[in-house]
C-alpha positions in Angstrom: 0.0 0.0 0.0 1.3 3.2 -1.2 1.3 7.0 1.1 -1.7 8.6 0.2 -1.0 11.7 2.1 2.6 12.6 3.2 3.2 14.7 6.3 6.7 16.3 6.8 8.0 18.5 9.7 4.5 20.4 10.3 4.9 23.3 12.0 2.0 25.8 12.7 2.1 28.8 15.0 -0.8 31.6 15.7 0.0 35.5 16.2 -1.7 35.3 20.1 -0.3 38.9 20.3 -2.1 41.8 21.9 -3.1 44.6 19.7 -0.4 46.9 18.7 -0.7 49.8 21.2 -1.5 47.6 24.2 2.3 46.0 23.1 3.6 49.5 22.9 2.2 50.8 25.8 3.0 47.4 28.3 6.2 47.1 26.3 5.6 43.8 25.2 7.1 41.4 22.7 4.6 39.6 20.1 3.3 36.2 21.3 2.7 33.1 19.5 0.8 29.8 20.1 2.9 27.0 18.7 -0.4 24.5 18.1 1.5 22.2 15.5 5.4 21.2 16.2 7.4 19.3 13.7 4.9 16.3 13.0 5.8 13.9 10.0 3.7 10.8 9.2 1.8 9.0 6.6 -1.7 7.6 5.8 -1.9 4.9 3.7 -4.7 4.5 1.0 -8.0 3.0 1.9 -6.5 3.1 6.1 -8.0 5.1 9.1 -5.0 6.6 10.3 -6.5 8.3 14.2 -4.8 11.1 15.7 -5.7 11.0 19.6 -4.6 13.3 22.3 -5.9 15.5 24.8 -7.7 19.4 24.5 -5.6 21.7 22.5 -3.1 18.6 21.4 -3.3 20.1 17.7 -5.5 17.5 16.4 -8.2 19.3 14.6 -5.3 22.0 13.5 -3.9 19.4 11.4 -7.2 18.3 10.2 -7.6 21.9 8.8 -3.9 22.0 7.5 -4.7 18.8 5.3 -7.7 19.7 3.8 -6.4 23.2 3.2 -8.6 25.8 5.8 -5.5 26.6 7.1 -2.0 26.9 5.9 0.8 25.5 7.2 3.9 27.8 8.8 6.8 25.4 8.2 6.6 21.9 6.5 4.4 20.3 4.0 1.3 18.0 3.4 1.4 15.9 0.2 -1.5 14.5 -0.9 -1.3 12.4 -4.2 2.2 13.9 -4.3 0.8 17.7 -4.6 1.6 20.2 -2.0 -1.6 22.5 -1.8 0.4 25.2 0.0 3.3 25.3 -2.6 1.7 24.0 -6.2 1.0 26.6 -8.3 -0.7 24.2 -11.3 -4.1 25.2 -10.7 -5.5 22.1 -12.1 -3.7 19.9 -9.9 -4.9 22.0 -6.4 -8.3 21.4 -8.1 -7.9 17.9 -8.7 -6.8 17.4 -5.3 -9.2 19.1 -3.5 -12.0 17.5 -5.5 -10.5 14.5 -4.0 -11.5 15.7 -0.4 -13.9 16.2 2.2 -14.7 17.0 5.8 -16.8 15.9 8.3 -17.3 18.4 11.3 -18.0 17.8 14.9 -21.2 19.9 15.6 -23.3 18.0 13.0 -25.8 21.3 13.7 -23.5 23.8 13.1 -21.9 22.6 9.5 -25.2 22.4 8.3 -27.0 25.4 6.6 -30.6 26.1 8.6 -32.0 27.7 6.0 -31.2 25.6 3.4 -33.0 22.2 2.2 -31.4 18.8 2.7 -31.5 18.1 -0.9 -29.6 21.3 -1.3 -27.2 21.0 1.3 -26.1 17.6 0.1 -25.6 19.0 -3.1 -23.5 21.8 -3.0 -20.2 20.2 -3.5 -20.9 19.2 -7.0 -23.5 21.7 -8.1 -20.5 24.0 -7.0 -18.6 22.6 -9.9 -21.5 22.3 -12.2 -22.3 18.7 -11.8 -25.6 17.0 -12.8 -27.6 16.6 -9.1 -30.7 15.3 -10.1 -31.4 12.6 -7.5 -28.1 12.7 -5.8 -29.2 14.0 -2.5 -32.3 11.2 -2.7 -29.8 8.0 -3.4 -26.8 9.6 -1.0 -29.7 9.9 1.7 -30.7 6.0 1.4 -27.0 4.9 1.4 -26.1 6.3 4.9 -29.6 4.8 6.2 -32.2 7.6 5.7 -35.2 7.9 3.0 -35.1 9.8 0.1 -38.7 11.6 1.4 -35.5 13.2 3.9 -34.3 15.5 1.2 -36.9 18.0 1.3 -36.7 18.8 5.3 -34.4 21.5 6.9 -31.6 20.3 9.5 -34.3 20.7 12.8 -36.5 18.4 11.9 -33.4 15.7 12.4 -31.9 14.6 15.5 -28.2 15.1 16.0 -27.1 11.4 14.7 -29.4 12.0 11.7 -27.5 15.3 11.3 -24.5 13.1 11.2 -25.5 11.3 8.6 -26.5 14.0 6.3 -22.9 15.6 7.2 -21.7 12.1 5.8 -23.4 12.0 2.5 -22.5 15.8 1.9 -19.1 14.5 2.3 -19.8 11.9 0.3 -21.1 13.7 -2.6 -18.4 15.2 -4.6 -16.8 10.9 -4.5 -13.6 12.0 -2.0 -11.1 9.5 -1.9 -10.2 11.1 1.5 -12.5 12.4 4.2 -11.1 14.1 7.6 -13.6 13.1 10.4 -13.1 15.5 13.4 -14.6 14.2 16.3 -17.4 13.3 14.0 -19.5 11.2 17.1 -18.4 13.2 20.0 -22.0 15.1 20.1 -23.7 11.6 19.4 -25.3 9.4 22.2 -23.3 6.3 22.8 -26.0 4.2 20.9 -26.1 6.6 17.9 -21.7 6.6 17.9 -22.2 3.5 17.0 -24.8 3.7 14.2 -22.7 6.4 13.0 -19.0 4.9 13.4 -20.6 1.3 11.8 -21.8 3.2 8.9 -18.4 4.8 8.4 -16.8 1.8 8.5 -19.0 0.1 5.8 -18.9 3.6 3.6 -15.0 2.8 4.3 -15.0 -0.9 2.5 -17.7 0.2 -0.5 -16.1 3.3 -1.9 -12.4 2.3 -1.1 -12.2 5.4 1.1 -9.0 6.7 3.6 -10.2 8.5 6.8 -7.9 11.1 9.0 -9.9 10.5 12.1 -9.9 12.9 14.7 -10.7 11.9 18.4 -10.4 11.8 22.0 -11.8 8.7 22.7 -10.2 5.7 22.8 -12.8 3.2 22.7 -13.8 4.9 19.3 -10.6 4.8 18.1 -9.8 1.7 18.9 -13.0 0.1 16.9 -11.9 2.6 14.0 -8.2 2.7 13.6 -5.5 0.8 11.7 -2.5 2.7 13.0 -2.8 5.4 15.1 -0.5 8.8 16.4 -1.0 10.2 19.7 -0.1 14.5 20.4 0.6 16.1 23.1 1.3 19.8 23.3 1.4 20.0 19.1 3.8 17.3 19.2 3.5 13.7 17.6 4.7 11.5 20.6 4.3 8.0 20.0 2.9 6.5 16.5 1.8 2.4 16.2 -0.6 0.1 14.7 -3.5 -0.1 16.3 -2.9 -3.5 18.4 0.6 -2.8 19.2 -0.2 0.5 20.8 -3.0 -0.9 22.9 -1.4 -3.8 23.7 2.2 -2.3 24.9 2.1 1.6 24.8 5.7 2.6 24.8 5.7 6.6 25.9 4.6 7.5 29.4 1.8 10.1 28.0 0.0 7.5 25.9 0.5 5.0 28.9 -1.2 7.9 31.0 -4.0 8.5 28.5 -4.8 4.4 28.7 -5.1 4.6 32.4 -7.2 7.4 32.6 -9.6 6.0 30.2 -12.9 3.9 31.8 -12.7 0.0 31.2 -15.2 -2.3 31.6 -13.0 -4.6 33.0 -11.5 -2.9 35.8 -15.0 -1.7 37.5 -13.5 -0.1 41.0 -10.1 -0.2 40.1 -7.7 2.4 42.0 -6.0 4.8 39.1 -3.9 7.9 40.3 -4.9 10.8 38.6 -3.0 12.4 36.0 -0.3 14.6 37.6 0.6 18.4 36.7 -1.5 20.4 34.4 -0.7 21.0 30.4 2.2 23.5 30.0 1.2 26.4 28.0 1.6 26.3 24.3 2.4 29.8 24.1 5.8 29.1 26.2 6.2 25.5 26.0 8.7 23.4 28.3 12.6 23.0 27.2 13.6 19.5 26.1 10.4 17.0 26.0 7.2 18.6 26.6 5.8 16.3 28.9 8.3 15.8 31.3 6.7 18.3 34.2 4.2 15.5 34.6 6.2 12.5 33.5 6.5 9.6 36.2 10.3 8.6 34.7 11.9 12.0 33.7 15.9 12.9 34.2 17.8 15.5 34.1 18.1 15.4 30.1 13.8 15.2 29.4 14.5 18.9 30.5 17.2 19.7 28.2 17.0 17.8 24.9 13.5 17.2 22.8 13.9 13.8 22.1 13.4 12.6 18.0 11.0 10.2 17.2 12.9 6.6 16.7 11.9 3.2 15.8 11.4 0.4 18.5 9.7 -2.6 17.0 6.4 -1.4 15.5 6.5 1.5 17.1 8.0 5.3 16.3 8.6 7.1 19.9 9.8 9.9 21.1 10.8 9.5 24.2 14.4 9.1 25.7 13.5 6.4 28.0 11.1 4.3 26.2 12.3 1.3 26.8 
């Protein structure tokens, strides 16, 4: 299986600055939010590739990077072997974008509320000028709703029927990639599970590649083939699914596993995570997470440790073994 998308020293920062004459006046320097820090890996075609990490990680950043909302301050994302932020073939940035989609987390939000569904499903090819007569009816009845459904507005659904719409929008334009942030995170537990079954089968049919955006593990874990976990904007530890569930080699992703409920260890006795996220704007010297790591010396303070091989495993982390 070849790299359908190519990730290669990401970096993206945000001007957090105060406004000009507040700077002047408190004699201030500019400040910046590093959100993505030098993150390189690849998603195989037809693969669900997660990204998993706590609040402000830079998950859905990257999401945005790859589909092209936002561009990237240092590195690059190849998709098909076209850079979006450095091709100048307009042809090519069209072709590759036509070859992508997103599915948002607030299924209310991303849709229009004065718009149809019919319309709504439609947009990304009528956009280009494509025939929609009947798309929105047949997309509809392939993620499990009628075809009747296509002349309601979004409130007349309930959120994991929102979902689904969001899903055949996506599916309209016939992506071969689709970034899913947090796409069941507003869904009922029973309705995750509609959704995330649907995906997978939507997966298998059209031969699609999912960036998969989430916090939680159980999700990701039924989702995933391989899977990279960020913390503070940085990619820490990267595995197959299996191996990273079944021997986690970096403390943080060790610390995210214990943390998470289990219904096998009902009353169990967990210490809660220690220390509180350093801020982004003026991160930790050396690795990131070693103010709250159980195993840190002297050099987790001093030198950011590079992500190296260990078995099926890339880690970066200075003790990992």
């Amino acid at each position: 299986m070849s790299a359908l998308i190519s990730i290669r020293n990401l970096t993206r920062r945000f001007d957090v600055s105060k406004p000009w004459l507040n700077r002047v006046i408190e004699r201030l320097s500019k400040a910046y939010l590093t959100a993505v820090s030098d993150v390189s890996f690849d998603i195989e075609e037809n693969s669900v590739y997660a990204l998993v990490g706590e609040s402000g990680s830079g998950k859905s950043t990257i999401g945005k990077i790859v589909v092209g909302l936002t561009p990237p301050s240092e590195g690059s994302v190849q998709i098909n072997g076209t850079d979006l932020a450095t091709e100048t073939d307009a042809a090519k940035i069209e072709a590759v974008r036509d070859e992508i989609q997103m599915i948002f987390q607030d299924p209310y939000a991303s849709l229009n509320p004065r718009w149809r569904v019919r319309d709504i499903i439609a947009e990304p090819v009528a956009a280009k000028g494509g025939d929609t007569s009947g798309l929105a009816e047949r997309l509809l009845e392939q993620v499990g709703l009628s075809a009747a459904d296509a002349s309601k507005y979004p409130h007349e659904f309930s959120g994991g029927q929102r979902q689904r719409i969001c899903i055949a929008r996506a599916l309209a334009s016939e992506p071969k990639i689709i970034v899913c942030d947090e796409p069941t995170s507003a869904l009922d537990v029973s309705v995750q599970s509609q959704v995330l079954n649907l995906m997978s089968d939507l997966r298998e049919e059209f031969g699609l590649t999912y960036l998969f955006i989430s916090h939680d593990l159980t999700v990701v874990r039924h989702m995933a083939d391989r899977i990279g976990v960020l913390y503070l904007g940085r990619l820490v530890e990267e595995a197959p699914r299996d191996a990273l569930f079944t021997d986690p080699k970096h403390p943080y992703t060790q610390m995210l596993f214990d943390a998470a409920p289990r219904m096998d260890a009902f009353g169990r006795e967990v210490d809660p995570p220690k220390g509180e996220i350093p801020d982004a704007i003026n991160p930790p010297p050396g690795c990131a997470f070693h103010p709250r790591c159980p195993i840190a010396i002297d050099r987790c303070s001093k030198e950011r440790p590079q992500m190296r091989q260990l078995g099926q495993t890339r880690v970066a982390c200075h003790r990992a073994e």
